[in-house]
Backbone as a printed PyTorch tensor [residue, N CA C, xyz], in Angstrom:
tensor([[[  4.4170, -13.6230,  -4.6940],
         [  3.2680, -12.9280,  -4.1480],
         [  3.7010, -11.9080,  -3.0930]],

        [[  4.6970, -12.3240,  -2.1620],
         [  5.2090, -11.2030,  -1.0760],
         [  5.8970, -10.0080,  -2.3220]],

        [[  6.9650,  -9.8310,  -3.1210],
         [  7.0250,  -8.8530,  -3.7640],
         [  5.9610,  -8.2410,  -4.3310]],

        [[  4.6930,  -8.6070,  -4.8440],
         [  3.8340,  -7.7660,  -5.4230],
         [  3.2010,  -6.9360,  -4.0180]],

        [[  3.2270,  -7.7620,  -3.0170],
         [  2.5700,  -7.2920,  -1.7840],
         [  3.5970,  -5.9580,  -1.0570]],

        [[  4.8380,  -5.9810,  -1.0000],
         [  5.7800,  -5.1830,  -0.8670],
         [  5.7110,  -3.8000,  -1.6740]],

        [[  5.9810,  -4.2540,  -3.1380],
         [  5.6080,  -3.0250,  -4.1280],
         [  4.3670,  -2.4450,  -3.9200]],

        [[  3.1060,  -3.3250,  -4.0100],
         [  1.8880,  -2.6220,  -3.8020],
         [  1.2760,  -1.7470,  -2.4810]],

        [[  2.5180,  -2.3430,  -1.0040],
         [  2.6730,  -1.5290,  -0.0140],
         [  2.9970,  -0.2730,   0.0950]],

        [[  3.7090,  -0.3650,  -0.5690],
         [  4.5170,   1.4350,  -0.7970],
         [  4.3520,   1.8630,  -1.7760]],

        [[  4.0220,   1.9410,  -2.8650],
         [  3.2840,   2.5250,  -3.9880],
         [  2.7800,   3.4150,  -3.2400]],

        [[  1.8310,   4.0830,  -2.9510],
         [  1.2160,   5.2320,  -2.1450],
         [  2.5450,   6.3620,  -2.2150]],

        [[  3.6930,   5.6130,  -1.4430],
         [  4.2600,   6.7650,  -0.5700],
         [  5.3660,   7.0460,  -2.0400]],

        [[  5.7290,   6.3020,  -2.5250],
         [  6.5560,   6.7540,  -3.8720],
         [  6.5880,   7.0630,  -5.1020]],

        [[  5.2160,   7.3090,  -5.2150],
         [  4.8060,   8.9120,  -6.1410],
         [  3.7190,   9.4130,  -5.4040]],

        [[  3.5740,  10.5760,  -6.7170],
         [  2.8440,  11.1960,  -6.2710],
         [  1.2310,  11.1510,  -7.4570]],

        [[  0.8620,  10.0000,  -8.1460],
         [ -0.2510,   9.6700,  -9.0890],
         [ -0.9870,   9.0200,  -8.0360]],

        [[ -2.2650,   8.6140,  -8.0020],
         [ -3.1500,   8.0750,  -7.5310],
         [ -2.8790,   6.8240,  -8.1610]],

        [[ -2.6650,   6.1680,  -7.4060],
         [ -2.6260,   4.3560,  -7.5330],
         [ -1.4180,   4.1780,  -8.4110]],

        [[ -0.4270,   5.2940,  -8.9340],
         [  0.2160,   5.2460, -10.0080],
         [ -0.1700,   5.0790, -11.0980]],

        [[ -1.3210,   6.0700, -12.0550],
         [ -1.8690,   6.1560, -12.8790],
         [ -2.2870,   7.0980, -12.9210]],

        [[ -3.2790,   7.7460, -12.2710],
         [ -3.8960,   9.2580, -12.1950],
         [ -3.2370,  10.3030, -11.8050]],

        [[ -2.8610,  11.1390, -12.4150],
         [ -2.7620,  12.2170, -12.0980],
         [ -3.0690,  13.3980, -11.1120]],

        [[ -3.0460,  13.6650, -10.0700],
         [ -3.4830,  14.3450,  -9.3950],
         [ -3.1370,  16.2200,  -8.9740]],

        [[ -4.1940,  16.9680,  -9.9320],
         [ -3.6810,  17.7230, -10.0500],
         [ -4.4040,  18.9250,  -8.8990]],

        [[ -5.2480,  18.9430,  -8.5600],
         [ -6.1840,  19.2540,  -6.9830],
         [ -5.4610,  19.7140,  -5.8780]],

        [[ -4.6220,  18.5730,  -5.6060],
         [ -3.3510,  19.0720,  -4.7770],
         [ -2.2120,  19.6440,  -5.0290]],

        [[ -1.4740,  20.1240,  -4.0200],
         [ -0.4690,  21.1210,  -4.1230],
         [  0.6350,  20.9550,  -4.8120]],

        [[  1.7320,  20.3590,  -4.2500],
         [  2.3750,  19.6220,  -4.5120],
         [  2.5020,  18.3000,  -3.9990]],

        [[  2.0310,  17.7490,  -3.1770],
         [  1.9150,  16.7490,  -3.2850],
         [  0.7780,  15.6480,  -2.5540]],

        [[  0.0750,  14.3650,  -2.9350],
         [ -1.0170,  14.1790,  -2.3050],
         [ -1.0590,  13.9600,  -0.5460]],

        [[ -2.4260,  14.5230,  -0.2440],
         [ -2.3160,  14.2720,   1.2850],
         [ -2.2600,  12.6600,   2.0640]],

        [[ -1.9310,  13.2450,   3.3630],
         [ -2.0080,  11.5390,   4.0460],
         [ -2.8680,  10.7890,   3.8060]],

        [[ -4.2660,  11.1720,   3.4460],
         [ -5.7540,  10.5280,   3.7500],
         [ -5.8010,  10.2420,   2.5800]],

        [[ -5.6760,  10.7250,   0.8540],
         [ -5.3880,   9.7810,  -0.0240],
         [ -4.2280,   8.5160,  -0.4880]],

        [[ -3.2520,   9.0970,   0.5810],
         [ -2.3060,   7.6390,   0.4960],
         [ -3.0270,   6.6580,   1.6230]],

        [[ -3.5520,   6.9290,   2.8100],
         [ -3.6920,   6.0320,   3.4340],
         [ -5.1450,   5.2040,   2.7510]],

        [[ -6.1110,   6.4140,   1.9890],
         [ -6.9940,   5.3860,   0.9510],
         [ -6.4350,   4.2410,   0.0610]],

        [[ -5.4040,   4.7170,  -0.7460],
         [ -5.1300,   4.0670,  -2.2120],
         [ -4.4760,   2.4100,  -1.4540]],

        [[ -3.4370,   2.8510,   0.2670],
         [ -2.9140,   2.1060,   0.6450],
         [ -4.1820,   0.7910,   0.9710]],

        [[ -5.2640,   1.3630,   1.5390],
         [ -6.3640,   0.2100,   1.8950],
         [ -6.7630,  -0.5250,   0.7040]],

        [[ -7.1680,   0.3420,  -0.5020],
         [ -7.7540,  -0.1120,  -1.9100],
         [ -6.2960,  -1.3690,  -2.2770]],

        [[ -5.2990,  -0.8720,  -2.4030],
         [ -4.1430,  -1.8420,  -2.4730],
         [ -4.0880,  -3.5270,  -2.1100]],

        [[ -4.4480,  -2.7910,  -1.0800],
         [ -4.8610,  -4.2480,   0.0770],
         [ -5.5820,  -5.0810,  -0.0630]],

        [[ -6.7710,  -4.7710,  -0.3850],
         [ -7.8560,  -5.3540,  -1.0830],
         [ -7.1710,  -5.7060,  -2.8150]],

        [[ -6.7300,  -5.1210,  -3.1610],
         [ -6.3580,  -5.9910,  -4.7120],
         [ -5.4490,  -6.7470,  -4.4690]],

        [[ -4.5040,  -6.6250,  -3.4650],
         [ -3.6450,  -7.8670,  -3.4420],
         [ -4.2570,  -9.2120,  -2.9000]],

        [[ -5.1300,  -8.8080,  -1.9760],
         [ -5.5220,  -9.8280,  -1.1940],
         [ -6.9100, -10.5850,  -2.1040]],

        [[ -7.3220,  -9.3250,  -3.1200],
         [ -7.9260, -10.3850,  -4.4280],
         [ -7.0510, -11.3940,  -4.7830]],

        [[ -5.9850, -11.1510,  -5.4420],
         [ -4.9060, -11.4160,  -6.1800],
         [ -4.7760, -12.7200,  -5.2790]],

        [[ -4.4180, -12.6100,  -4.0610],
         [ -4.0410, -13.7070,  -3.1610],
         [ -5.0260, -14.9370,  -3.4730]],

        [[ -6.6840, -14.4730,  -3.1160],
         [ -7.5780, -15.7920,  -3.3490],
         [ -7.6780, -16.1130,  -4.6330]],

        [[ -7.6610, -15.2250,  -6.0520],
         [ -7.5860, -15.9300,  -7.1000],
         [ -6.3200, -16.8760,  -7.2730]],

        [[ -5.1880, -16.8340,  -6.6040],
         [ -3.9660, -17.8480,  -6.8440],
         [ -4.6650, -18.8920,  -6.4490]],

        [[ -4.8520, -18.9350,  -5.4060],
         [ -5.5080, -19.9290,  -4.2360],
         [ -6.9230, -20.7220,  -4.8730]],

        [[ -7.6240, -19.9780,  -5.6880],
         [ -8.6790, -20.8390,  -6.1650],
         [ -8.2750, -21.5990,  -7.2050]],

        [[ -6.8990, -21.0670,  -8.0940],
         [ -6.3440, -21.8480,  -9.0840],
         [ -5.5660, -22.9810,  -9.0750]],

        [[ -5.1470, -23.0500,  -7.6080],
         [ -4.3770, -24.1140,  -7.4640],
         [ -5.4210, -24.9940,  -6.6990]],

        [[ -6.9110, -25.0110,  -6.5340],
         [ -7.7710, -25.7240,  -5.6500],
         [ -8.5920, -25.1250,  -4.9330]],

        [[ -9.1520, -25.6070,  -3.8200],
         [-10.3720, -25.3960,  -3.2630],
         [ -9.8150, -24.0570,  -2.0550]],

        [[-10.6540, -22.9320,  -2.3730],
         [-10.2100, -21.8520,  -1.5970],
         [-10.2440, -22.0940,  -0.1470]],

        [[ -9.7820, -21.8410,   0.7200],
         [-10.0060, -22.4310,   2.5590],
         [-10.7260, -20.5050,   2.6970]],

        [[-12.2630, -20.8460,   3.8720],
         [-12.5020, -19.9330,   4.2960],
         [-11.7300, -19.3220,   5.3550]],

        [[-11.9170, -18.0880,   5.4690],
         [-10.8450, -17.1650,   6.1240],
         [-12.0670, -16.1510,   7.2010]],

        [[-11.4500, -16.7230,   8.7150],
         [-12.6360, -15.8950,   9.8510],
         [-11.9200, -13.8430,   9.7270]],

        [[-11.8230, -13.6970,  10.5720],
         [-11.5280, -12.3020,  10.7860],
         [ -9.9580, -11.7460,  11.2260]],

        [[ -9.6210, -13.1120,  11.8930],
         [ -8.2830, -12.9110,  12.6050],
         [ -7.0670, -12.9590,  10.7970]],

        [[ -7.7770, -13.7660,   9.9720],
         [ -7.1450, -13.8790,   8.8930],
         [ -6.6640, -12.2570,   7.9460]],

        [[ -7.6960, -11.7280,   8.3020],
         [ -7.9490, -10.4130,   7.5120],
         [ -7.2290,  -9.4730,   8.0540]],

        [[ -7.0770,  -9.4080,  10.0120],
         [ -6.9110,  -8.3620,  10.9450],
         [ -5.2100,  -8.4080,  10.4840]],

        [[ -4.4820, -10.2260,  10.7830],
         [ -3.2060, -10.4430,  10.2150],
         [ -3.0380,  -9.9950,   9.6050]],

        [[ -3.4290, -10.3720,   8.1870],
         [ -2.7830,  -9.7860,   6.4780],
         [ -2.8980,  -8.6110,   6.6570]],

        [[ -3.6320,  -7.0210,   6.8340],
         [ -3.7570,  -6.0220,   7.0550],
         [ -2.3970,  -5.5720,   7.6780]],

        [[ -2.2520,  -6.1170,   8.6390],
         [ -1.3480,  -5.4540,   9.6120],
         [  0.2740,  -6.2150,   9.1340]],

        [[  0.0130,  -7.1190,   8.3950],
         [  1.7550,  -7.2750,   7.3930],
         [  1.4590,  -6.3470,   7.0270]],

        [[  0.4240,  -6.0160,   5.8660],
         [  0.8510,  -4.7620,   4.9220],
         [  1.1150,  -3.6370,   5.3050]],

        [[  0.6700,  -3.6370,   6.6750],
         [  0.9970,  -1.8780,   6.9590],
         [  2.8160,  -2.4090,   7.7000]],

        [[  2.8630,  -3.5300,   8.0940],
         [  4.5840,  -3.7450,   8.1610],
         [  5.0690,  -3.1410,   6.5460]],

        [[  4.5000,  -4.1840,   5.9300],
         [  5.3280,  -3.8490,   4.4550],
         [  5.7480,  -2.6390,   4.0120]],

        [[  4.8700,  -1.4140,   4.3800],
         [  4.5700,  -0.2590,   3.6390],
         [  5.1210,   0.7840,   5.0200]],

        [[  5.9460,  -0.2530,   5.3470],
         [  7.0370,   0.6960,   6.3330],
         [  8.1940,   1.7940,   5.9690]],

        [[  8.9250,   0.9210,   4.8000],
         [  9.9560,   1.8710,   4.2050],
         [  9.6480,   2.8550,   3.5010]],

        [[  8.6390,   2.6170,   2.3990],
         [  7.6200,   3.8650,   1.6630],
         [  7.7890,   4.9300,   2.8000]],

        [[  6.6950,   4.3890,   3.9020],
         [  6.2040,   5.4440,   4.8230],
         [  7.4590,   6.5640,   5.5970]],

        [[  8.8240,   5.7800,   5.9390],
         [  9.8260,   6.7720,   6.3800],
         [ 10.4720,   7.6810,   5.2090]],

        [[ 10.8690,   6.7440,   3.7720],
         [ 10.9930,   7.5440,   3.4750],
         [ 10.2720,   8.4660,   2.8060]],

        [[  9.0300,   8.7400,   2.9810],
         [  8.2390,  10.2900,   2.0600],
         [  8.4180,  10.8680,   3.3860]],

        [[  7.9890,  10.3520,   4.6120],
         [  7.6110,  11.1700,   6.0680],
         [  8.6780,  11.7610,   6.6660]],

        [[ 10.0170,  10.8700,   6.8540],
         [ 10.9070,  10.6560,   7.9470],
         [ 12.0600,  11.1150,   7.5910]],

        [[ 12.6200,  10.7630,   6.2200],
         [ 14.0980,  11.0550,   5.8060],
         [ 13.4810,  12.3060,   4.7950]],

        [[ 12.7210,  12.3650,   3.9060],
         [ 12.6310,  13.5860,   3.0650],
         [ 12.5570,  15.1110,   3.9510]],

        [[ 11.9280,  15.0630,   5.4460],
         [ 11.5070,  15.6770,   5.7580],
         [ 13.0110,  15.9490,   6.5500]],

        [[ 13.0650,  15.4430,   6.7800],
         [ 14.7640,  15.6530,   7.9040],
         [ 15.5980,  16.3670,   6.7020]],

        [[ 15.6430,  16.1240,   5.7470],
         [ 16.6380,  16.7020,   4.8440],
         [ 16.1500,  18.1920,   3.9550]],

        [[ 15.0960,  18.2930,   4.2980],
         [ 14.8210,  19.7300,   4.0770],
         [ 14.5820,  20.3030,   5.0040]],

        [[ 14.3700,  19.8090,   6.2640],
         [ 15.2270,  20.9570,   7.3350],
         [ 16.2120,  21.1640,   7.4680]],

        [[ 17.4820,  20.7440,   6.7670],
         [ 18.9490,  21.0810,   6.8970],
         [ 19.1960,  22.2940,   5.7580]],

        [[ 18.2860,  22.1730,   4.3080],
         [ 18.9510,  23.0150,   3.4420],
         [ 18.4730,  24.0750,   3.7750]]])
């Protein structure tokens, strides 16, 4: 479950398809921050589907207050750390050198 959560973290930042499927042809070359930081939230929410359907299959789901949600959120934006440097941090450093 942490690898699908990992992959589905950075997906956003390592192409350039909407969710990795759509095509996005609207934009320039490549999509803006505000649709990766969408697809990244939508993500979140399917994993964290993904998470309670495991959880109802192996038994009785445990309710989850807010602090549960604020946590898991804020792994994923840990997770979707390396994505994020490299489209932002290293691509960008290396085309200011050429």
């Amino acid at each position: 479950m942490v690898g699908v959560a990992v992959l589905a973290a950075n997906l956003p930042f390592i192409n350039e398809r909407c969710l990795a499927i759509v095509a996005v042809q609207r934009f320039s070359s490549s999509k803006p921050v505000f649709v990766r930081l969408l697809e990244l939230l939508l993500l979140y929410l399917v994993v964290l589907g993904l998470g309670f359907f495991l959880e109802a299959q192996l038994g009785n789901r445990f309710p989850q207050g807010w602090e549960f949600y604020a946590t898991t959120l804020c792994l994923f934006l840990v997770l979707s750390f390396p994505g994020f440097v490299l489209r932002y941090l290293v691509k960008r450093r290396s085309q200011h050198h050429e």
